[in-house]
N, C-alpha and C positions, 0 to 999 in steps of 0.2 A: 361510626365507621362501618361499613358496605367490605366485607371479604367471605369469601367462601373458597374452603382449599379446595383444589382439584387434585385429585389423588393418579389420575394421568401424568405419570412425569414429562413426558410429551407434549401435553398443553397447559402444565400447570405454569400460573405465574409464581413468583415473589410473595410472603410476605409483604403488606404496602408497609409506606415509611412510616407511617400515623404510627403502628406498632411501636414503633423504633424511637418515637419521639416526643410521647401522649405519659406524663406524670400518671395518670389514672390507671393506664394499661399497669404497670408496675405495681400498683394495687392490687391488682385483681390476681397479677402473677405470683403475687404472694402467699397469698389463701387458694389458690387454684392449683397452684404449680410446684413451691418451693411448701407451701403447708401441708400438700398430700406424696411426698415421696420421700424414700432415703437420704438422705442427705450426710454426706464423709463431713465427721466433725474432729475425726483425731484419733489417732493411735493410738493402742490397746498398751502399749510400753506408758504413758504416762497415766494411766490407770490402773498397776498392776498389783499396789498393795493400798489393804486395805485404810481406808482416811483419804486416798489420792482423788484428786478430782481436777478437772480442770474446766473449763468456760466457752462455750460457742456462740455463734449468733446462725439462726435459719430463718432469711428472710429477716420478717421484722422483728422474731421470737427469739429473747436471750434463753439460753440453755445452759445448763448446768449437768456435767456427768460425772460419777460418783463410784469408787467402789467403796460397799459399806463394812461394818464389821463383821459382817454375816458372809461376805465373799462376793454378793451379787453386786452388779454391775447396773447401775440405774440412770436413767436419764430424767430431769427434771425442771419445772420451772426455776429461774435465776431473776426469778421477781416474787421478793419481800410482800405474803399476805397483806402486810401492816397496811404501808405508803408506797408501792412500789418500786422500795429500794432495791440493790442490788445484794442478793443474798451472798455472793461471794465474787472475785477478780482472777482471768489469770489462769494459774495451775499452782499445785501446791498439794500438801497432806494435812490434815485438822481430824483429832476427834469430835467434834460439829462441826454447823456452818452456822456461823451468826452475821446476821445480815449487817452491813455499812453506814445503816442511816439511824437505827436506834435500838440495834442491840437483839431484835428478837432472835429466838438461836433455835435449831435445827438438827434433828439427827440426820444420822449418813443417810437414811431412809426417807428424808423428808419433813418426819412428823414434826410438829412443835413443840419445842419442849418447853423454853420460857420466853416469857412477855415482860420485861421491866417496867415497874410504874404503870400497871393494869388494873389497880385496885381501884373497885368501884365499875367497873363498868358491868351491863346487866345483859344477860342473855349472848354470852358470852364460851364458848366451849374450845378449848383450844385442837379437839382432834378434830370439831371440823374445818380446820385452819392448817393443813397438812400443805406441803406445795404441790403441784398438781404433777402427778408423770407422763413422761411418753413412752412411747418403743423405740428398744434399743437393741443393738445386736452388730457383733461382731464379725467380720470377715476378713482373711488374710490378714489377721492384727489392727487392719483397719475400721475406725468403728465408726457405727451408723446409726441415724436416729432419725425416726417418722412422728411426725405431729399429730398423724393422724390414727386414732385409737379404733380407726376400723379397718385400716390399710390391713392388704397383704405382707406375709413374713417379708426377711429382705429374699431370702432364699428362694423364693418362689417369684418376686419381683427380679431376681439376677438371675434365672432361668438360668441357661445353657452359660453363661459366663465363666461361672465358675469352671465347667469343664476346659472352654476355651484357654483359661488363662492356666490352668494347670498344665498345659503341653510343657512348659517353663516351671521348675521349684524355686520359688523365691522367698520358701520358708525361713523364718528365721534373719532375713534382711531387715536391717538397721538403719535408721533415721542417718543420712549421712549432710543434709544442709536442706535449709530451706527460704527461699526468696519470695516476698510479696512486691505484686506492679501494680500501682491503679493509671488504670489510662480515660481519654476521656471517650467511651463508647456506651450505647448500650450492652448489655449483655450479650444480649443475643451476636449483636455483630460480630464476637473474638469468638462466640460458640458454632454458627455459621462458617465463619473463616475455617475453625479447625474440620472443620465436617467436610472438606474437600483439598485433593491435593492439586486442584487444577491453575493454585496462582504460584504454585513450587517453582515452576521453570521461570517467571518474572521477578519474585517476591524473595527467594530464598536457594542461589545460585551458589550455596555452599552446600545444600542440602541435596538441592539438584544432582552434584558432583556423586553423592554416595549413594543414590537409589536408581535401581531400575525402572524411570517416569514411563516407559513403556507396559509395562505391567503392575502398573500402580491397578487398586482398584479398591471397592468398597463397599463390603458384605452388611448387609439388613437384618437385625435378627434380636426380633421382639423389641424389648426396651433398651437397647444396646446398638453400637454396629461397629466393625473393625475397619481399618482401615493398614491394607495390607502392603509395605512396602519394601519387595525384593532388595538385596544390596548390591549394588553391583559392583564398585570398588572403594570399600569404606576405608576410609581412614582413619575421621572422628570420631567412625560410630565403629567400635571395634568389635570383630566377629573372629573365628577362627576357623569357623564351616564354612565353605562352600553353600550357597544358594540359602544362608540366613536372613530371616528378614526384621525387620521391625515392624511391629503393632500397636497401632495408634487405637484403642477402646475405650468409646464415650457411652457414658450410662446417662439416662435421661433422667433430670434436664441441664446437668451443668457439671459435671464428673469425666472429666480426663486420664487416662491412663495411660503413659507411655513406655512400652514396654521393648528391650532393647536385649542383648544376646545376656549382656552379664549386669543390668541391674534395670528398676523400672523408676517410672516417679509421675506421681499424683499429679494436676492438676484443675486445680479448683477453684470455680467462676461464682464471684458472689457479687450483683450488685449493690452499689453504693446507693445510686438513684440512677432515675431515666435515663440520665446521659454519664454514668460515672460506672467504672467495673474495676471491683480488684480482683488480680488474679495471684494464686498461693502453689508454688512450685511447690514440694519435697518430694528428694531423689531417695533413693534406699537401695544399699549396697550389701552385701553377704557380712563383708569387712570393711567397712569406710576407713576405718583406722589402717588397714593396711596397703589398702586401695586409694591413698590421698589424691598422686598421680592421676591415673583414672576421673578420680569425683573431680578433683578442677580441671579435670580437661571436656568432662561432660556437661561438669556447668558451663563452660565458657563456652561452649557450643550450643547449650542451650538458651543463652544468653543473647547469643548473637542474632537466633533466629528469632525470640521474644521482642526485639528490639524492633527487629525487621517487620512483625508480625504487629505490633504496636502503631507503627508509621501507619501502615495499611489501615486498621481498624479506625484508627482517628479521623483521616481522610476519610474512608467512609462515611464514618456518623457526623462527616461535614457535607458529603455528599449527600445522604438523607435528608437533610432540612431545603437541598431545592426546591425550588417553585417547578423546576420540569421532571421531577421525577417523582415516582408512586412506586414502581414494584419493576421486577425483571423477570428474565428466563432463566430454567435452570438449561445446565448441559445435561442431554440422559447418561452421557456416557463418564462425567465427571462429578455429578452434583448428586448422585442421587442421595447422598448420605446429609445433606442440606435441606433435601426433599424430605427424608425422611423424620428429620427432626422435627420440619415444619408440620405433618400429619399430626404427631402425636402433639405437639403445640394445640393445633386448632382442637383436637380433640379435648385436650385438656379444659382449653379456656370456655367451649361449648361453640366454638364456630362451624358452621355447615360446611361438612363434607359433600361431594360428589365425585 
């Protein structure tokens, strides 16, 4: 495949479809893309005492995260030294993890501790047999884990974010529901879509209703970008200031944040394969328990544009496999947040800039 980004938003194309359609390309995004970055695997609430662990997938790496009896907070392989079995399922609290397929078992930390029915084998040590870790770290109670053991902090990877999202305290909010969709796109395509609010006025004429589309826009910034939408007379998305907006912030390559007057919620893009993406709502309220009202009326609005946003994406990744088409134009004044993705895409993957 023949691409080279142009960093001109002006003259750059598309993305081609080959991208969007190529089993291989998915490979390489694995180890290139979702194997060197942060990656939101779960809240810091279902790790909060010590034995609690719960279970991730990044990419094609099952994960394992842990707090131990020591207090720390660990990230780790979820594949069994032995045969590759699964060292643990799920979420849940254990004083070890003993793995599913023949019992080898594990402290909170990792290390091995026993092997059943090992007697006899020769040159054999079982601390070199520890499960492998990664980096882990938390933010906003949200926790995060990098495969890659040379990667930058997350802290220094979320630059200015953090200050951004702090105009808003949303300390102390609480897991209030959470929905998973798999539709049949590639990934990129629902990540793409969310990177622009220019198909709002066609695509999503409920949403339309509550934002200022005249002063929609879309700020660039590092490995991040916001997407800034004034309200102009919200109904569903309730405010009680004057000139409040909503803030749509995506962290690269696949982390949504949707951040609203009184409460935010995650969204997170993991594909399946080539042509398959699930996507993982959760909303989080100060009080969901007191706030029910509210959460089902945020979900059902979120719901509605998910749906709407779903139609779209599939159409798409039908559109993609034409014979007449290869790649597009972005809008300067609407895409650039689409443009921007796609820089740090090419870069990632090692495609030639100009």
């Amino acid at each position: 495949m023949s691409y080279e980004f142009d960093s001109r938003l002006e003259h750059a194309a598309t993305i081609p479809s080959s991208y969007y359609l190529d089993a291989a390309v998915l490979q390489d995004e694995y180890r290139l893309l979702f194997g060197r970055t942060w990656q939101l695997v779960g809240h810091a609430q279902k790790v909060a005492e010590p034995g609690s662990y719960f279970t991730a997938t990044i990419g094609n790496e099952p994960v394992l995260v842990v707090r131990g009896g020591d207090g720390e907070l660990r990230a780790m392989s979820n594949v069994c030294r032995h045969r590759a079995g699964p060292v643990a399922y799920g979420e849940g609290k254990r004083p070890v993890l003993q793995c599913r397929y023949h019992g080898w078992t594990y402290g909170l930390d990792g290390a091995l501790l026993t092997t059943p029915e090992l007697e006899g084998i020769a040159c054999f040590e079982r601390a070199d047999h520890s499960l492998p870790q990664f980096q882990v770290a938390v933010w906003s109670e949200l926790v995060f884990v990098n495969l890659d053991p040379h990667a930058s902090s997350l802290t220094d990877f979320l630059g200015d974010l953090v200050g951004d999202m702090a105009a808003r305290d949303y300390r102390g909010s609480r897991l209030a529901a959470r929905k998973d969709w798999e539709l049949d796109c590639n990934w990129k395509v629902y990540v793409d879509n969310y990177l622009e609010g220019y198909h709002i006025p066609i695509v999503h004429p409920s949403l339309f209703r509550e934002i200022d589309y005249l002063k929609y826009r879309t700020e660039e910034k590092g490995w991040y970008s916001i997407q800034h939408a004034p309200l102009r007379r919200p109904d569903r998305i309730r405010s009680e200031n004057p000139g409040d907006e909503a803030k749509y912030f995506w962290l690269f390559p696949n982390l949504m944040l949707n951040v609203y007057p009184d409460n935010f919620s995650t969204n997170l893009i993991v594909p399946l394969g080539h042509n398959r993406t699930l996507t993982v709502f959760e909303w989080y309220f100060r009080d969901p328990d007191a706030a029910k009202c509210e959460v089902d009326d945020t979900i059902a609005f979120s719901d509605e544009i998910q749906l709407e946003d779903i139609e779209i994406c599939e159409a798409v990744q039908r559109g993609l496999r034409s014979s007449t088409y290869t790649s597009g134009r972005y809008s300067p004044k609407r895409e650039n947040g689409v443009h921007h993705f796609h820089g740090m895409y090419a870069d990632a993957m090692g495609i030639t800039r100009r």
